[in-house]
Legacy VTK file of the C-alpha trace (Angstrom):
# vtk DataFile Version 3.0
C-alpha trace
ASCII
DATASET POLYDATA
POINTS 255 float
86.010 179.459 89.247
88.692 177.736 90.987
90.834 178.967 93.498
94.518 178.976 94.421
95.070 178.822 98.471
98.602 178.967 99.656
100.435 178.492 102.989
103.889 179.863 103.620
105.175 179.014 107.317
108.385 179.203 108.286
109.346 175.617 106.903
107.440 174.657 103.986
104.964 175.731 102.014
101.584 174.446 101.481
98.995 174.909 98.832
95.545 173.430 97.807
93.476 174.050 94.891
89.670 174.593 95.179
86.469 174.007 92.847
85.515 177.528 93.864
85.999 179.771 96.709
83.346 178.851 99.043
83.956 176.897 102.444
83.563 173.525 102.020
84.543 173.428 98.309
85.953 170.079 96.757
89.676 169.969 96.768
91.414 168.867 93.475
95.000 169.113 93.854
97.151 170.066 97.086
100.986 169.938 98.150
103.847 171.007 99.729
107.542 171.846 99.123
109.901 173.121 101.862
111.303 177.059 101.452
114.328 175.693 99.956
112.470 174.436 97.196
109.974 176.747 96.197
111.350 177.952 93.094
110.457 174.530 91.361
107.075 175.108 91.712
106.231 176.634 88.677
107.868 174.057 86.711
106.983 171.054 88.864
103.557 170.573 90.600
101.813 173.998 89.695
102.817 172.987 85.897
100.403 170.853 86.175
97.425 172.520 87.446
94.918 174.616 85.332
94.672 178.505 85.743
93.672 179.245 89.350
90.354 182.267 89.351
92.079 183.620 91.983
94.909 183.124 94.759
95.356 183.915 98.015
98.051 183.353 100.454
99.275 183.544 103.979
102.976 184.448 104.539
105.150 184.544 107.831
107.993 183.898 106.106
109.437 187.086 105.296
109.556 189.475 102.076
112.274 188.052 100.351
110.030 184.313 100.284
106.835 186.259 98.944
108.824 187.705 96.492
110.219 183.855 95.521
106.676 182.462 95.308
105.340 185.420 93.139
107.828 184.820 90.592
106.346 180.921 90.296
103.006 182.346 89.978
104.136 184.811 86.832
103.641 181.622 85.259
99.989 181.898 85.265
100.396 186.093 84.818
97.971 186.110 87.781
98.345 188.613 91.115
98.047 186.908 93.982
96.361 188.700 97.047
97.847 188.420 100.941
96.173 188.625 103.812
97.448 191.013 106.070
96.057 191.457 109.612
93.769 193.736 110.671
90.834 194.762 112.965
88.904 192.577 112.267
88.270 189.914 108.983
85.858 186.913 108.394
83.593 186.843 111.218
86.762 187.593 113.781
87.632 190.641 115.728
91.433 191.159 116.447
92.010 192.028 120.330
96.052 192.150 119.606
96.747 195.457 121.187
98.094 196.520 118.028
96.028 194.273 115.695
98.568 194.682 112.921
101.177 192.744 114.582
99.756 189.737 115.018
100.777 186.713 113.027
99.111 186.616 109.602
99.013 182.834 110.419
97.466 183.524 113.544
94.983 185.447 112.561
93.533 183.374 109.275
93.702 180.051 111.750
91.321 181.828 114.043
89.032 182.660 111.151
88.708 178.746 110.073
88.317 177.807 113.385
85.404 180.142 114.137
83.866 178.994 110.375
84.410 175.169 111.942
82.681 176.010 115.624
79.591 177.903 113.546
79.451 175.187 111.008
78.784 172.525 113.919
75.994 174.313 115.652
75.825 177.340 118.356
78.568 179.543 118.944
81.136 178.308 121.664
84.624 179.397 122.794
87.912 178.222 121.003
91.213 177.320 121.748
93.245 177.111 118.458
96.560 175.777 118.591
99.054 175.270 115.632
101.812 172.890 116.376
104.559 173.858 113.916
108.284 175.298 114.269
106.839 177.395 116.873
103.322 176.879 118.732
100.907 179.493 119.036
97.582 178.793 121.510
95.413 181.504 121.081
92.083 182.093 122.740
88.683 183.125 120.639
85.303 183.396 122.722
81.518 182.759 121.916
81.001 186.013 120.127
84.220 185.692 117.756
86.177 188.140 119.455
89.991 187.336 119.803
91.369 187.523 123.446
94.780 187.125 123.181
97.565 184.004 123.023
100.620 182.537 123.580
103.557 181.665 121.508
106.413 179.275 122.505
109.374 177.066 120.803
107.961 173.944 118.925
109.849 171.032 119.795
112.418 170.812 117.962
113.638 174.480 118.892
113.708 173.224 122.302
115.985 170.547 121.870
118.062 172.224 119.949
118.785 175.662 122.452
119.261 172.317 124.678
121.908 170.839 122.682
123.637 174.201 122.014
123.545 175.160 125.612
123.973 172.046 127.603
127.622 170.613 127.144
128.245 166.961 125.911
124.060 166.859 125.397
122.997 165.132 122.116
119.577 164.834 121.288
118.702 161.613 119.787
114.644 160.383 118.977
112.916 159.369 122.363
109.445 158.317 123.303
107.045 160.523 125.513
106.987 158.555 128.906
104.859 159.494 132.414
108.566 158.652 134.156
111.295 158.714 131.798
114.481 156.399 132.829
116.791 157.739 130.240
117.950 161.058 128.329
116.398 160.625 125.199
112.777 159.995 126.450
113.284 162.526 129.156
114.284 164.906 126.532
111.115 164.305 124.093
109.022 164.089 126.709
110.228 167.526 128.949
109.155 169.209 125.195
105.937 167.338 124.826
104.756 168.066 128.450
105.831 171.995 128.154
103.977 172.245 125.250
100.654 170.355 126.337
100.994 171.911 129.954
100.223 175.731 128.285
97.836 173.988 125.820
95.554 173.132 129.257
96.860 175.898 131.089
95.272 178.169 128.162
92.074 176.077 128.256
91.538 176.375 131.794
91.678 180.402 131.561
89.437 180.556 128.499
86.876 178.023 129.979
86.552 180.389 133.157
86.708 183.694 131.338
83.714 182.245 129.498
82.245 180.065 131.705
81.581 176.996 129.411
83.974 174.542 127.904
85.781 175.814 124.580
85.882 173.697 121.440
89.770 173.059 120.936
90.979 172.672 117.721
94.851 171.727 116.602
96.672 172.345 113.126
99.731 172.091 112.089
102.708 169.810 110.947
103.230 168.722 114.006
100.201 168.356 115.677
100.385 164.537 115.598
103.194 164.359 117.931
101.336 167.024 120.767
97.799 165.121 120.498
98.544 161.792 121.983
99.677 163.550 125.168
96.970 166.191 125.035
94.481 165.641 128.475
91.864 167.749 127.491
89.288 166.814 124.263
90.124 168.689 121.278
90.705 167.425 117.177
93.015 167.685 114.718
92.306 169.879 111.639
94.587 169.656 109.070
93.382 172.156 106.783
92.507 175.266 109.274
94.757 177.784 107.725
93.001 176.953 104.387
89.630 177.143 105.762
90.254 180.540 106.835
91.666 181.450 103.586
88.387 180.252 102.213
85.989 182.072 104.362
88.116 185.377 103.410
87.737 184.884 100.056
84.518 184.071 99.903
83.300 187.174 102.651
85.281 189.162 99.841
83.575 188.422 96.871
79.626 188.294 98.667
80.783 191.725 99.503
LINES 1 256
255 0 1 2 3 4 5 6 7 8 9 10 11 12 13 14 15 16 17 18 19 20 21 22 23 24 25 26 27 28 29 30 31 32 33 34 35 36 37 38 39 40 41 42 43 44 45 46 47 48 49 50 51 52 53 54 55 56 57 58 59 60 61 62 63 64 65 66 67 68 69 70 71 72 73 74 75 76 77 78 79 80 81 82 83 84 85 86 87 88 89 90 91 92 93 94 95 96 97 98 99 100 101 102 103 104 105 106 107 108 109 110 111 112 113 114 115 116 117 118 119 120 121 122 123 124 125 126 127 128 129 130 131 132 133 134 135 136 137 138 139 140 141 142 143 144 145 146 147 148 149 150 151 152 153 154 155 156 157 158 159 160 161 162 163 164 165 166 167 168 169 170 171 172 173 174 175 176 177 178 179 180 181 182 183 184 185 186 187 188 189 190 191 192 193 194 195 196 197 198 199 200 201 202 203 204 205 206 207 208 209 210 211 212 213 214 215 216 217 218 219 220 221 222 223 224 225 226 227 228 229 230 231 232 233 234 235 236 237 238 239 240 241 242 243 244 245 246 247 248 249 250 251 252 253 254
């Protein structure tokens, strides 16, 4: 039974298709269209794909996109479930004061990343941190219990409130630099450095809450630009949010 995983961030939307719902499961189609585009989907790449078992989906991109994406999955007359955030889900417990609140996203990203840390061997500590249109670094420890996080402007929000606040500033492409000798690279690398500085910052105060050294883990679409500049050791998983979705699905139907 195959099984229909989708991604909706603020930007673009991401989906994969599974052999089954089980972590680990072979992928056999995946892609991506930005929110503008969604409403090809069911005649472009989901066209193409047979009739999912089951679907479910992540959304933090409001009502009025859910609504979008259902109608392209009418196609298959199949209801999609999505996760909402709650107490606790998948081997996680939610410490967000009111557990509700906190970022669908957020929440199935921790539940991948705790599959990934048990997959490897004994439980550990884990920083997970999704590079997107915003950055969230959010703190799980040994026993799967979610401690709280931060959220701040990706990159390019930052140079934009910088362009739109600082007269005659453009913000052209620039390199990340230790000592940056002109505007552009000072500007890319000011973002890159705020970004990685609460990255470490994070890890330091979850590595002496728990007293050993967290796994670190990194998702997102832009992920490859933070990791080069990243100083403590940590890997890039592409497919965290999907992992998560996985292990929900799964807990769901061993239930």
């Amino acid at each position: 039974m195959s099984f229909l995983a989708i991604d909706v961030g603020n930007t673009r939307l991401k989906w994969a298709l599974y052999a089954s719902p089980q972590p680990g499961a072979a992928v056999l189609a995946h892609g991506a269209q930005f929110l503008e585009n969604i409403d090809q989907l069911a005649e472009g790449d989901w066209s193409r794909l047979p009739v999912p078992g089951s679907i479910l989906g992540c959304n933090v991109a409001g009502d009025a996109v859910r609504r979008r994406v259902e109608e392209q999955l009418e196609l298959w007359d199949l209801e999609p479930r999505w996760v909402v955030s709650g107490p606790a889900a998948g081997g996680v417990v939610n410490g967000y004061d009111h557990p509700g609140r906190l970022g669908a996203d957020r929440f199935v990203a921790l539940i991948g990343a705790r599959h990934h840390v048990l997959a490897r061997g004994p439980a550990r500590p884990c920083l997970v941190v999704m590079v997107g249109t915003a950055v969230t670094v959010d703190a799980l420890d040994a026993d799967g219990r979610f401690l709280g996080g931060l959220i701040l402007p990706g990159h390019g929000i930052m140079l934009r409130a910088l362009e739109g606040g600082t007269a005659g500033l453009r913000v052209p492409t620039g390199e990340v630099r230790e000592f940056p000798t002109n505007t552009s690279d000072a500007l890319t690398s000011g973002g890159n450095y705020a970004i990685t500085g609460a990255i470490e910052r994070m890890h330091r105060h979850l590595a002496r809450r728990s007293g050993q050294e967290p796994v670190t883990l990194m998702t997102g679409g832009a992920g490859w630009k933070v990791s080069p500049a990243l100083d403590i050791p940590h890997e890039l998983v592409e497919s965290l949010i999907f992992d998560g979705l996985l292990a929900l699905q799964s807990h769901r139907l061993a239930l």
